[in-house]
MIVEXPA-902680 format. One record per residue (C-alpha): residue number from 1; residue in three letters; y, x, z. Coordinates in nm, 3 decimals, padded with zeros to 5 digits, always signed. Layout:
MIVEXPA-902680
(atom NUM; 'Ala'; (Y; X; Z))
...
This chain:
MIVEXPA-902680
(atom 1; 'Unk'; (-04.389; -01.465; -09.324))
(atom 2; 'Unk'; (-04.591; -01.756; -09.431))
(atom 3; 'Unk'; (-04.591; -02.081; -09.280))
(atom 4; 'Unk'; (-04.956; -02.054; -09.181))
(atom 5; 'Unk'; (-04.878; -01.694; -09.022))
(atom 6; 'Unk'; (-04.516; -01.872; -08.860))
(atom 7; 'Unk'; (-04.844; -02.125; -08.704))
(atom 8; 'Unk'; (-05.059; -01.845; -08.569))
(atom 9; 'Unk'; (-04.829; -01.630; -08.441))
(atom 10; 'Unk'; (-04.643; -01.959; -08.241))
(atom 11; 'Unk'; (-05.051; -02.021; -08.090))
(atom 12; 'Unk'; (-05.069; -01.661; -07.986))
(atom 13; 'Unk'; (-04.738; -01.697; -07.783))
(atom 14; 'Unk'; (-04.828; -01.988; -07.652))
(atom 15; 'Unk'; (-05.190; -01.837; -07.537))
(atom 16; 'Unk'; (-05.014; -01.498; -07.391))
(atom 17; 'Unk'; (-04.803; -01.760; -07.176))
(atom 18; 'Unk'; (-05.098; -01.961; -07.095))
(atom 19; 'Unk'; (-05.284; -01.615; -06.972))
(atom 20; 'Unk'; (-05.006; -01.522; -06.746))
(atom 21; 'Unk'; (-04.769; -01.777; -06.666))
(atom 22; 'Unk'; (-04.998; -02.102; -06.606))
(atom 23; 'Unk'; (-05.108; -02.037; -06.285))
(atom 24; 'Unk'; (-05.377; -01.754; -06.341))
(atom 25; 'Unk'; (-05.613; -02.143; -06.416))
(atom 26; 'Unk'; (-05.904; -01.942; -06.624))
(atom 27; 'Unk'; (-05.967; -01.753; -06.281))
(atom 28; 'Unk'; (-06.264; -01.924; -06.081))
(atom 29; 'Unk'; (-06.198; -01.711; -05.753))
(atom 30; 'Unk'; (-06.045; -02.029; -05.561))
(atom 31; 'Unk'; (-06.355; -02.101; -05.318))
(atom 32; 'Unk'; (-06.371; -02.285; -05.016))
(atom 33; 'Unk'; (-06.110; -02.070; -04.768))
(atom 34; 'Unk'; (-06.285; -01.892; -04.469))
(atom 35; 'Unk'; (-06.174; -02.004; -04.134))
(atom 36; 'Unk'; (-06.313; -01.983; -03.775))
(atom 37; 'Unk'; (-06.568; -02.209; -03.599))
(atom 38; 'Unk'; (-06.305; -02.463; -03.410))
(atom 39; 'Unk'; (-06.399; -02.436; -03.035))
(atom 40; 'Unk'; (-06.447; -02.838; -03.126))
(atom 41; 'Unk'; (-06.570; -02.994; -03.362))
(atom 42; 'Unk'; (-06.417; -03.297; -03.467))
(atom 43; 'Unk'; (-06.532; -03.653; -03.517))
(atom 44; 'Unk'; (-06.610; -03.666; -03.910))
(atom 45; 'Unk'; (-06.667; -04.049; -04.099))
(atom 46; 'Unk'; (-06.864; -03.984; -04.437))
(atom 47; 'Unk'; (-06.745; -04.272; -04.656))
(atom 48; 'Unk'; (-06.963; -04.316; -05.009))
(atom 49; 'Unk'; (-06.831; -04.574; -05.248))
(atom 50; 'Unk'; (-07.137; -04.699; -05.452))
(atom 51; 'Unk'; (-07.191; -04.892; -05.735))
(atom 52; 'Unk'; (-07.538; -04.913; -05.892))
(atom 53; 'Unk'; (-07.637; -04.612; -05.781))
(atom 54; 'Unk'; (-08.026; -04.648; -05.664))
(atom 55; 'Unk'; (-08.108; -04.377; -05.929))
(atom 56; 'Unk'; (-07.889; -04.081; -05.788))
(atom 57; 'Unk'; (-07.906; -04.208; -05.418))
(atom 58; 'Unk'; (-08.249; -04.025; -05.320))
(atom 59; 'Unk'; (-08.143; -03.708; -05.358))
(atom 60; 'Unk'; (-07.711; -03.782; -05.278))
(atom 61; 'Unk'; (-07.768; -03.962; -04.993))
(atom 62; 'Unk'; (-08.057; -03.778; -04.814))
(atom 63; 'Unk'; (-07.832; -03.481; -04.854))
(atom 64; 'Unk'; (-07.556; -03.637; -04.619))
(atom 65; 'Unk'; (-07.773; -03.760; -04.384))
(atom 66; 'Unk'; (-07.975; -03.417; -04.350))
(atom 67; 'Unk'; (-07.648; -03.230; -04.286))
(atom 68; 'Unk'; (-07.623; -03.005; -03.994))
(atom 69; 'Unk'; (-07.310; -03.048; -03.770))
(atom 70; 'Unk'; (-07.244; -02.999; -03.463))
(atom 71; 'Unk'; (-06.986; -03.249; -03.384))
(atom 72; 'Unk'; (-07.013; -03.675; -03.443))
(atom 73; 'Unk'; (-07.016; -03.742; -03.745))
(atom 74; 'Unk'; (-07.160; -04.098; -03.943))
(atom 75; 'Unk'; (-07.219; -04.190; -04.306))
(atom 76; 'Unk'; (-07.093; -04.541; -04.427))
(atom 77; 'Unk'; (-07.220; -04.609; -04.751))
(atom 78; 'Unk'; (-07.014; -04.929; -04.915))
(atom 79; 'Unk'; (-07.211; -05.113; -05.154))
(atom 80; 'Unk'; (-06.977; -05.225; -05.436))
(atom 81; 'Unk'; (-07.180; -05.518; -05.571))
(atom 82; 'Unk'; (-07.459; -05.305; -05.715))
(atom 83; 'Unk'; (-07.701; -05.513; -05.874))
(atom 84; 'Unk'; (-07.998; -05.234; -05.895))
(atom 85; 'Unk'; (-08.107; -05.272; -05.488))
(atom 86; 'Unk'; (-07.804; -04.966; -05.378))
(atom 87; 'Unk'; (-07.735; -05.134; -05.026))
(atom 88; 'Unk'; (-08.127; -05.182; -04.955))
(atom 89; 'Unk'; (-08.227; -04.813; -05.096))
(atom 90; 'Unk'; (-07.979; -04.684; -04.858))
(atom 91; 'Unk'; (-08.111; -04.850; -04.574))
(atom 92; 'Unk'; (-08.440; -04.734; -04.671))
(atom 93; 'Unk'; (-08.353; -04.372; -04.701))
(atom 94; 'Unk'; (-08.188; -04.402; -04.369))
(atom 95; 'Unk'; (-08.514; -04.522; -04.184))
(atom 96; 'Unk'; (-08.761; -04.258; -04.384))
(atom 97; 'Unk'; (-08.522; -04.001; -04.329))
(atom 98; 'Unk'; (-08.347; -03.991; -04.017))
(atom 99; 'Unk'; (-08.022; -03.771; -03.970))
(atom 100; 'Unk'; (-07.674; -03.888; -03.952))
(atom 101; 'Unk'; (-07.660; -04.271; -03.874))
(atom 102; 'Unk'; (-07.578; -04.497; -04.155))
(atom 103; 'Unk'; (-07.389; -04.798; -04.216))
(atom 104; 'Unk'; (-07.387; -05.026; -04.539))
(atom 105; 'Unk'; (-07.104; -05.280; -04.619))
(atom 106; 'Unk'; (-07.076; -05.457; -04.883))
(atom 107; 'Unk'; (-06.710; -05.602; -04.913))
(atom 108; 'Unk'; (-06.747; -05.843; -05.255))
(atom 109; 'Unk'; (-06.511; -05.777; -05.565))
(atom 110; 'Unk'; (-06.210; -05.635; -05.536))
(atom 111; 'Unk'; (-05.895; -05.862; -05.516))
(atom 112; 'Unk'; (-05.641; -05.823; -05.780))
(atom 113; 'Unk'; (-05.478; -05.513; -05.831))
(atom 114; 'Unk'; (-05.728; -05.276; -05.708))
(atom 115; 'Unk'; (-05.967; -05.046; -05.887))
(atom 116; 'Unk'; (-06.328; -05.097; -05.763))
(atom 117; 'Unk'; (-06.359; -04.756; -05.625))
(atom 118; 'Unk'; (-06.026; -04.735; -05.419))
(atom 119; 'Unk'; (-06.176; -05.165; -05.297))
(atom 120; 'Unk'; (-06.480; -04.974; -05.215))
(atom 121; 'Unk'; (-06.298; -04.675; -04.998))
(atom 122; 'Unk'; (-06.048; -04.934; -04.847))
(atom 123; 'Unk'; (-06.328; -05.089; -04.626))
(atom 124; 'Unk'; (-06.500; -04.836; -04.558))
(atom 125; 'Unk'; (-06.199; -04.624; -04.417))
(atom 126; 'Unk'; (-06.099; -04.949; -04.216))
(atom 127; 'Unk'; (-06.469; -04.944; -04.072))
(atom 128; 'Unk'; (-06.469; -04.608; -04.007))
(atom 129; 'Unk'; (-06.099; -04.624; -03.822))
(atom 130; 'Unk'; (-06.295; -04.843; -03.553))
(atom 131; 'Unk'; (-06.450; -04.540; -03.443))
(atom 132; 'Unk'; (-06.133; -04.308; -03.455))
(atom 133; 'Unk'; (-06.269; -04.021; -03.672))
(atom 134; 'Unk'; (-06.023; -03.707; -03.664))
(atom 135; 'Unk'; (-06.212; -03.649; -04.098))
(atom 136; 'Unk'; (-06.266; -03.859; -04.308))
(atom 137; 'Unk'; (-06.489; -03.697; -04.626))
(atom 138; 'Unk'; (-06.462; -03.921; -04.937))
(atom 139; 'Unk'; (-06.771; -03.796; -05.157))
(atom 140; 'Unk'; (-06.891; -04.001; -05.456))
(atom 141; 'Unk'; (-07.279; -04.146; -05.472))
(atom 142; 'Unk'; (-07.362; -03.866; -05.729))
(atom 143; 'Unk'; (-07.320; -03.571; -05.535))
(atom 144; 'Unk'; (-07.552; -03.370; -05.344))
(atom 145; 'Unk'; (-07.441; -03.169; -05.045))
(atom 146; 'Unk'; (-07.621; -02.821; -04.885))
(atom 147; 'Unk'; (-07.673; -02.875; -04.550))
(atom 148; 'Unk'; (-07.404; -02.721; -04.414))
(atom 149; 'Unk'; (-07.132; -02.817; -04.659))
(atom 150; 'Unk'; (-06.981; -03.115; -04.431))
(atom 151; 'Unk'; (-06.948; -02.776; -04.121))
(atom 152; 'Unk'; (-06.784; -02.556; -04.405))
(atom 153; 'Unk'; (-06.555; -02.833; -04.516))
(atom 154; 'Unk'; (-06.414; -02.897; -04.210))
(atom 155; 'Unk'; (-06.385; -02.517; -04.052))
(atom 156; 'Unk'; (-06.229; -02.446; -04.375))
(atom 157; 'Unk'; (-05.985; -02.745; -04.337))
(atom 158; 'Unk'; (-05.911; -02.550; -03.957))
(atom 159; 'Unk'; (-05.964; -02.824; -03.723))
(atom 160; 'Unk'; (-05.743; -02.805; -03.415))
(atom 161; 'Unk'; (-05.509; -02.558; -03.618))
(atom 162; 'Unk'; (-05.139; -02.650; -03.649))
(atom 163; 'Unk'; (-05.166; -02.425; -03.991))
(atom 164; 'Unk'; (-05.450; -02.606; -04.116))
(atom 165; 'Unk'; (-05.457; -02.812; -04.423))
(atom 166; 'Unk'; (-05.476; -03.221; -04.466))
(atom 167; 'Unk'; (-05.659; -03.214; -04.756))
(atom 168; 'Unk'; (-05.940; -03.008; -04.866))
(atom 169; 'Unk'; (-06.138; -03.066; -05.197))
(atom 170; 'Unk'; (-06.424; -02.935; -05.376))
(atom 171; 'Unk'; (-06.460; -02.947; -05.729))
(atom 172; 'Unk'; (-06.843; -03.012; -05.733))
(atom 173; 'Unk'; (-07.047; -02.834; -05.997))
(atom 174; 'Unk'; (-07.147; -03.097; -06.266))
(atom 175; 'Unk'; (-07.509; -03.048; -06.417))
(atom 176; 'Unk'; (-07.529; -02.838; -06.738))
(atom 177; 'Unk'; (-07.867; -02.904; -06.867))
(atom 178; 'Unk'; (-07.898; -03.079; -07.210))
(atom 179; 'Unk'; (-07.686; -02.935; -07.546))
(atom 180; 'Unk'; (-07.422; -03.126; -07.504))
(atom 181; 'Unk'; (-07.371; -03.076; -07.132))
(atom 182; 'Unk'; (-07.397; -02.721; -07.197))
(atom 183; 'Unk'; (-07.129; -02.769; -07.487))
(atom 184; 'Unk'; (-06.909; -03.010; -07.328))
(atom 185; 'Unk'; (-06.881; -02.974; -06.915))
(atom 186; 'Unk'; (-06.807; -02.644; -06.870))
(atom 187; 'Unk'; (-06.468; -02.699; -07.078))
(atom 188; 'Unk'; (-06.411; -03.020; -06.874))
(atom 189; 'Unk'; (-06.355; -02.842; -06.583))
(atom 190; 'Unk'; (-06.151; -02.548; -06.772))
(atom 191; 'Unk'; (-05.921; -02.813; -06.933))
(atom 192; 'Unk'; (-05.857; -02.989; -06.548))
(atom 193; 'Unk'; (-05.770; -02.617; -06.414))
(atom 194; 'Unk'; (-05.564; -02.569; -06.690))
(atom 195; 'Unk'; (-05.393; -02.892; -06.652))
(atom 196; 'Unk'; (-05.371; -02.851; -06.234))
(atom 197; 'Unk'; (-05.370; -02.448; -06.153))
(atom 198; 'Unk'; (-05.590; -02.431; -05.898))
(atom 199; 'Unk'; (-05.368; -02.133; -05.731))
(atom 200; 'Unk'; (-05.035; -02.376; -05.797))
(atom 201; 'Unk'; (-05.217; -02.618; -05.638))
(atom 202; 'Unk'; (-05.273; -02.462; -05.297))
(atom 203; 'Unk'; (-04.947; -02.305; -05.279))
(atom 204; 'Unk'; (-04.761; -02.473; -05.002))
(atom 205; 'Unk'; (-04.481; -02.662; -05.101))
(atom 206; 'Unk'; (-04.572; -02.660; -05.485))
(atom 207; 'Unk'; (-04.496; -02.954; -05.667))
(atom 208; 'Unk'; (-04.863; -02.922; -05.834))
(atom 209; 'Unk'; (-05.077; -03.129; -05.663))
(atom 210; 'Unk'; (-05.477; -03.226; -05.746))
(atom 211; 'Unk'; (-05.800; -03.336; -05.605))
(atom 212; 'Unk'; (-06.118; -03.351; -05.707))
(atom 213; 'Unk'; (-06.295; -03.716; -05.614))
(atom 214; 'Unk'; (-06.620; -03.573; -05.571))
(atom 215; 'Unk'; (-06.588; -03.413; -05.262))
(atom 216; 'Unk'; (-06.246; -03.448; -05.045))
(atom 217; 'Unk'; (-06.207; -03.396; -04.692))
(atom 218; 'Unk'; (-05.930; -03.561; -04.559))
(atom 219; 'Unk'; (-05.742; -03.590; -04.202))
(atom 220; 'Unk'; (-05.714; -03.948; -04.067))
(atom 221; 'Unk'; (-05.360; -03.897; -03.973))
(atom 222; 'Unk'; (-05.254; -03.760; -04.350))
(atom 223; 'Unk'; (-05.432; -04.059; -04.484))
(atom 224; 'Unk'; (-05.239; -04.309; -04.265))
(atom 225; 'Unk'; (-04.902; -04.133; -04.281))
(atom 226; 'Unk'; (-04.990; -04.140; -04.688))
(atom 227; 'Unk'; (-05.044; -04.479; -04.646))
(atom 228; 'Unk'; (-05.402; -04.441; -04.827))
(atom 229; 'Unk'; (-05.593; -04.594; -05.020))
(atom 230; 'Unk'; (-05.323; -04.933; -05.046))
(atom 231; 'Unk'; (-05.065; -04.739; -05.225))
(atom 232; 'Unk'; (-05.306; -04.575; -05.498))
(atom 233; 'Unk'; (-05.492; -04.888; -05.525))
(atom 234; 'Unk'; (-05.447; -04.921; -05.895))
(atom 235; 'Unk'; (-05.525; -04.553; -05.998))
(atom 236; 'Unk'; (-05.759; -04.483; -06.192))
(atom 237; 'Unk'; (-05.732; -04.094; -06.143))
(atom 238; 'Unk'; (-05.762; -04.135; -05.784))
(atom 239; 'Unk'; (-05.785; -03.864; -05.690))
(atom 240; 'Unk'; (-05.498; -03.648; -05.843))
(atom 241; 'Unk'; (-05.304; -03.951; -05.706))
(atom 242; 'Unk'; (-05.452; -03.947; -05.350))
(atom 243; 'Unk'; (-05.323; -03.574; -05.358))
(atom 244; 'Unk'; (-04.985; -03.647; -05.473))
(atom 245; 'Unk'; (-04.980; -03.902; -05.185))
(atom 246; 'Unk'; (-05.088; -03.658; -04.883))
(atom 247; 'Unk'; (-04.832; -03.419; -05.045))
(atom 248; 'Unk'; (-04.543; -03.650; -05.094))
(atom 249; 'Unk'; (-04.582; -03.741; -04.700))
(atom 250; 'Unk'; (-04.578; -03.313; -04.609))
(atom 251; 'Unk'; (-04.925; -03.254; -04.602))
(atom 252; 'Unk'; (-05.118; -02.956; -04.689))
(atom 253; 'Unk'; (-05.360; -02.947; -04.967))
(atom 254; 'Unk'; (-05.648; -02.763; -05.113))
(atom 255; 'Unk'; (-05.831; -02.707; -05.445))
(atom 256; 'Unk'; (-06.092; -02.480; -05.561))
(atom 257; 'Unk'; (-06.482; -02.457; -05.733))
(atom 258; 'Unk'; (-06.731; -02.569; -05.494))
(atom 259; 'Unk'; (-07.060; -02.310; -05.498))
(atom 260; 'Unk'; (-07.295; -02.591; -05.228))
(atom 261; 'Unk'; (-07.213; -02.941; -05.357))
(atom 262; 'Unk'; (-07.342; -03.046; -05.705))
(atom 263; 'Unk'; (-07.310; -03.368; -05.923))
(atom 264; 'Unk'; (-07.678; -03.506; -05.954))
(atom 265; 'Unk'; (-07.584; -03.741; -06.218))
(atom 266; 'Unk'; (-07.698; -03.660; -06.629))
(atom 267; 'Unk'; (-07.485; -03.701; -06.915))
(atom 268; 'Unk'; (-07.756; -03.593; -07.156))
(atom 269; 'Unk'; (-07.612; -03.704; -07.463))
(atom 270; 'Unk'; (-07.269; -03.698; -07.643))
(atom 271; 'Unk'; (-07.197; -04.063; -07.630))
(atom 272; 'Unk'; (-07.247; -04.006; -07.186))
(atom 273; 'Unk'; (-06.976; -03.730; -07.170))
(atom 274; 'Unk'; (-06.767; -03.932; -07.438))
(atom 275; 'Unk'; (-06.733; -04.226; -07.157))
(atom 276; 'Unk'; (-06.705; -04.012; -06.900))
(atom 277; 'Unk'; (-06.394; -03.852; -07.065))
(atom 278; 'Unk'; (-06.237; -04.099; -07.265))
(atom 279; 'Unk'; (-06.262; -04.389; -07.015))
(atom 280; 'Unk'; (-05.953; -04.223; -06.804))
(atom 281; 'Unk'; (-05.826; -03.984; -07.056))
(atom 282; 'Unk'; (-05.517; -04.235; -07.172))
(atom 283; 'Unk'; (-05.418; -04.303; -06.808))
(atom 284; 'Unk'; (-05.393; -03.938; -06.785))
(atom 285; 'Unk'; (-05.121; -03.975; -07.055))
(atom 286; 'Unk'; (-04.950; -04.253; -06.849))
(atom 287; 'Unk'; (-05.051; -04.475; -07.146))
(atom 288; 'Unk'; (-04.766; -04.325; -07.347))
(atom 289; 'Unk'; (-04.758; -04.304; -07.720))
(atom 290; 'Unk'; (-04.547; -04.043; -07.726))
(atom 291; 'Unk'; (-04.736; -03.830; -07.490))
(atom 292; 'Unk'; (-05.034; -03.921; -07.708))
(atom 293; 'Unk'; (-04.908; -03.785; -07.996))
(atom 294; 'Unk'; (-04.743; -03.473; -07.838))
(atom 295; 'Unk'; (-05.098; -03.383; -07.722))
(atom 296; 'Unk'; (-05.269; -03.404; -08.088))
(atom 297; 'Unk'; (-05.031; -03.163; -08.172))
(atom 298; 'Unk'; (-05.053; -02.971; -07.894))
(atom 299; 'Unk'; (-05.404; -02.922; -07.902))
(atom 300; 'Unk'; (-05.397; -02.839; -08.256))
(atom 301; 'Unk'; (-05.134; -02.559; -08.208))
(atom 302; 'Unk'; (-05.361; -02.430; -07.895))
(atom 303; 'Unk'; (-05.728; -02.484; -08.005))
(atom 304; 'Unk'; (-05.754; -02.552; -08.354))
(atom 305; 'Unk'; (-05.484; -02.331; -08.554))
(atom 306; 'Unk'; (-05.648; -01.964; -08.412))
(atom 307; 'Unk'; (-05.989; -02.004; -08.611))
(atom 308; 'Unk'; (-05.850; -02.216; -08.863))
(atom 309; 'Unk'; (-05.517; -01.985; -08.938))
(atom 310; 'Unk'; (-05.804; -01.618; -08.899))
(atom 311; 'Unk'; (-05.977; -01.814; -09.124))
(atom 312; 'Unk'; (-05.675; -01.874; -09.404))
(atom 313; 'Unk'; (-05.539; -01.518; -09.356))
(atom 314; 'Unk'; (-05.897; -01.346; -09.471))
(atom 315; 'Unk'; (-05.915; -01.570; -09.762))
(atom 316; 'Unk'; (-05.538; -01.555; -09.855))
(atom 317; 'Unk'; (-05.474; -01.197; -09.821))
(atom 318; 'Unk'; (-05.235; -01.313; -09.541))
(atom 319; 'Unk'; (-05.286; -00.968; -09.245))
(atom 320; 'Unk'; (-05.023; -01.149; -09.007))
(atom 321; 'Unk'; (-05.170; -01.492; -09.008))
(atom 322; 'Unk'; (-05.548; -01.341; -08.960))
(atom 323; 'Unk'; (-05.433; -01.085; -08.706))
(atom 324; 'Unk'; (-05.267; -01.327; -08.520))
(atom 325; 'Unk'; (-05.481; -01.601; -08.530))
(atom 326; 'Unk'; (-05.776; -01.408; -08.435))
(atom 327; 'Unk'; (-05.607; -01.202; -08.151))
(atom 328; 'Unk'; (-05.525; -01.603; -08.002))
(atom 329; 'Unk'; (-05.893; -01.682; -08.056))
(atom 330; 'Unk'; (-06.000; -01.426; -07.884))
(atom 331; 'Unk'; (-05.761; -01.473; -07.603))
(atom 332; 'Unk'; (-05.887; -01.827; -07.564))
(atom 333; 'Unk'; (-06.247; -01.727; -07.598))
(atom 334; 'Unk'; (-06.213; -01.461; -07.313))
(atom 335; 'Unk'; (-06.051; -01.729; -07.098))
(atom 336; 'Unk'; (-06.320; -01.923; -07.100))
(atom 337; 'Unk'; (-06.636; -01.689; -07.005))
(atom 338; 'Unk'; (-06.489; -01.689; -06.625))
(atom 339; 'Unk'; (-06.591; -02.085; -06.643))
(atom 340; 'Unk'; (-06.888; -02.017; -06.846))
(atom 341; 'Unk'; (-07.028; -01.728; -06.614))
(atom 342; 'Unk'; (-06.976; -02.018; -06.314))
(atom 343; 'Unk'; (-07.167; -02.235; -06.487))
(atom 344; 'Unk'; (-07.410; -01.950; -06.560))
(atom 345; 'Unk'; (-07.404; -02.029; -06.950))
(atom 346; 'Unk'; (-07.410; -01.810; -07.228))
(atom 347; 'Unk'; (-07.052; -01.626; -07.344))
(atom 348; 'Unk'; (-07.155; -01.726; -07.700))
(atom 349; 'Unk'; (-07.011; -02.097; -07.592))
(atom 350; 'Unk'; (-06.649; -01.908; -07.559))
(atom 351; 'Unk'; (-06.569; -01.910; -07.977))
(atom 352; 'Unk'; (-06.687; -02.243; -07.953))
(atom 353; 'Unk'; (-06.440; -02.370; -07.726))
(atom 354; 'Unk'; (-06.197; -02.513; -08.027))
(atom 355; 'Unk'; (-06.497; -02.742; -08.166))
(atom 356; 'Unk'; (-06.479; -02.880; -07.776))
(atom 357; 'Unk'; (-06.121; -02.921; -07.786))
(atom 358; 'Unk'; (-06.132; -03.144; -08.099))
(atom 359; 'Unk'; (-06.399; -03.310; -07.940))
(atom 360; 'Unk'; (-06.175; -03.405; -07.653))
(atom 361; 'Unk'; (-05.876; -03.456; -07.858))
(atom 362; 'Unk'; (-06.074; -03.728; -08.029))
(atom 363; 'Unk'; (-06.187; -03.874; -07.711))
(atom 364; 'Unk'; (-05.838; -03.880; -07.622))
(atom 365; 'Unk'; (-05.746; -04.060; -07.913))
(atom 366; 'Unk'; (-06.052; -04.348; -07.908))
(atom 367; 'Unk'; (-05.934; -04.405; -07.522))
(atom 368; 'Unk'; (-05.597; -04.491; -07.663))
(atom 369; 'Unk'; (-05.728; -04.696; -07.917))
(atom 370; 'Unk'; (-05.979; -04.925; -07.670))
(atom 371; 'Unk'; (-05.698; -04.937; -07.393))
(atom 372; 'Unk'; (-05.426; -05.134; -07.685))
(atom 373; 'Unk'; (-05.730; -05.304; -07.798))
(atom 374; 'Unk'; (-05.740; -05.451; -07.410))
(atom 375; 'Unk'; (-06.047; -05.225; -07.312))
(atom 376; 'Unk'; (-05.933; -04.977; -07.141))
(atom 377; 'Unk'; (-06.082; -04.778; -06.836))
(atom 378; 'Unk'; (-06.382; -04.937; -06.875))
(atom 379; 'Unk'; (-06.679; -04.794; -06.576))
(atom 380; 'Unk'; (-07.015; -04.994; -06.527))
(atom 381; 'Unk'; (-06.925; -05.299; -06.649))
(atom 382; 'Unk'; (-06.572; -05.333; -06.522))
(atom 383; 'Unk'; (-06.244; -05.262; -06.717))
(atom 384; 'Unk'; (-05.898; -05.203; -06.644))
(atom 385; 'Unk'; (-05.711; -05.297; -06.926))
(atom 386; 'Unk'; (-05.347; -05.274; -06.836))
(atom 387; 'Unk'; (-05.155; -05.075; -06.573))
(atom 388; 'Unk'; (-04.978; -05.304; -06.312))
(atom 389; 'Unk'; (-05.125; -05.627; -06.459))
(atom 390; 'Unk'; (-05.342; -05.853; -06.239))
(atom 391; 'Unk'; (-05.671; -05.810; -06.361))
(atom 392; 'Unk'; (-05.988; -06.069; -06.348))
(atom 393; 'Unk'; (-06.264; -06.077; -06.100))
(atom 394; 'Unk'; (-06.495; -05.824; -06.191))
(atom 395; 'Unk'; (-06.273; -05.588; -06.432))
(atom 396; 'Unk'; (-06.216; -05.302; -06.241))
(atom 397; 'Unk'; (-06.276; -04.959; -06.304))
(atom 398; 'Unk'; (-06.438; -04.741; -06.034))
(atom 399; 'Unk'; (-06.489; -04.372; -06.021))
(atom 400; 'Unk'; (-06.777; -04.179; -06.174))
């Protein structure tokens, strides 16, 4: 055979392993589990890290304080030197609209060592710990919850039951209006569940372990026996390394597509989604060169040789290169449309999925380059250039 056929037939394998031996992750059928209305509710302490949110924060916040449960349950909003009027919008939105009672802190920049977002949950966990919550639910500033999300959350979690999980997270449906949203989200989410199997994920005692920062319910106990948010303090995925914490102390964890909380906040054009992506996407590589460069060429062998090595066969006469290539394009394409029929877009994104991929790959690649040009995770004008070093005042990254 021909090298280019040796290349497409090596994707293929790799895609027929990827359909059956990564976890089932193109599935979307991991929804919040169905338990029983606890006899009790529990005490529940909302805490929503926010910086400079005042645009998102009429529709986000209103949504936690309009929710409808049954047992106590507060919202404590911690302003994270927002410069845009956060902490007083907040306040105002309580007073119009009632519901859940509020609290606003605002604890100053964060000391060394800490990223802003994990500064931000710090004191507003220790606030809430005054009133002894049995929940805590960590949701960002940008995401809208259906009334009765926070009573789903935590019956699905099974309050009072000694088979009940520690951690329960939502992956909340990001908007998908504009092209690139359209082109672009739907794939971000079907590269993280490809990454993190959602079904290896909640498999007790699997070594897979993932959250979704969004929208986490989490026991008090876990988080104090995971000694939370002090020992992730300079994450900047915090959340995959909040779950790797509850699990590493025997708690139970949860993963899956929410279907009643959404992300309220736009990435309209490419260069939104490209900060979004690339601002973490080298810590996800532990900053390693190595890994940097296995994933170029891993993500050319997965996404880019199908079309490209269909594309070579049909011109050079070569049948095993096209048939192979296309058969792995069209395995990739058809594990896509599960994500794109959540995100109710059109299956005529699927063949598109390898222009995504090199989209991300170069993403990848430009976070690389602005972390060793000191940049780094760079979110609303702090950056964290260096793992472990002790950054500035001021340059620390918090979550989206």
């Amino acid at each position: 055979m021909s090298a280019v056929a040796w290349i497409a037939v090596g994707s293929l394998v790799v895609w027929m392993w990827l359909l059956l031996g990564q976890g089932f992750f193109w599935r979307t059928d991991q929804r919040l589990p169905a338990r029983r209305d606890p006899v009790r509710w529990p005490s529940v302490a909302v805490i929503v890290p926010a910086r400079d949110e005042a645009e998102v924060l009429p529709v986000s916040l209103t949504s936690l304080l309009a929710q409808d449960y049954p047992g106590d349950a507060e919202v404590f909003l911690v302003d994270d030197c927002s410069e845009d009027g956060t902490g007083e919008l907040a306040r105002a939105l309580s007073v119009r609209c009632g519901g859940l009672p509020l609290t606003v802190v605002t604890p100053g920049e964060p000391e060394p060592g800490w990223t802003g977002k994990l500064w931000a949950l710090r004191h507003g966990m220790a606030l809430a710990r005054q009133r002894k919550p049995e929940f805590l639910l960590l949701t960002d500033a940008d995401i809208a919850h259906e009334p009765d999300s926070l009573r789903e959350l935590v019956a699905a979690a099974g309050a009072g039951d000694a088979g009940g999980f520690d951690l329960v997270s939502q992956m909340a449906r990001l908007r998908v209006t504009s092209t690139w949203e359209r082109l672009v989200v739907p794939a971000f989410v079907y590269f993280f569940g490809q990454l993190y199997p959602f079904r290896r994920v909640n498999r007790a005692g699997a070594r897979t372990a993932a959250a979704a920062g969004g929208c986490v319910l989490l026991r008090s106990g876990a988080a104090e026996r995971a000694g939370v948010p002090d020992s992730i303090r300079q994450s900047v995925i915090d959340d995959v390394s909040l779950a790797r914490a509850v699990r590493r102390t025997g708690g139970r964890i949860w993963l899956g597509l929410a279907e009643r909380v959404d992300s309220v906040r736009p990435y309209p054009g490419l260069a939104d989604l490209w900060r979004m992506v690339s601002r973490s996407a080298y810590a996800q590589l532990r900053h390693s060169p190595p890994l940097l460069a296995g994933t170029v060429l891993g993500l050319g062998l997965v996404y880019v040789a199908p079309p490209v090595t269909l594309c070579d066969g049909l011109a050079a006469g070569d049948p095993v290169a096209a048939a192979a290539g296309g058969v792995a394009w069209a395995v990739m394409a058809g594990t896509y449309m599960p994500m794109l029929r959540y995100y109710r877009q059109s299956f005529w994104l699927a063949p598109l999925l390898p222009f995504t991929a090199v989209l991300y790959l170069l993403m990848t690649v430009d976070s690389a380059v602005q972390h060793h040009r000191g940049a780094g995770a760079a979110w609303k004008g702090r950056t964290y250039a260096r793992p472990g070093a002790a950054p500035e005042p001021g340059t620390l990254g918090t979550g989206p």
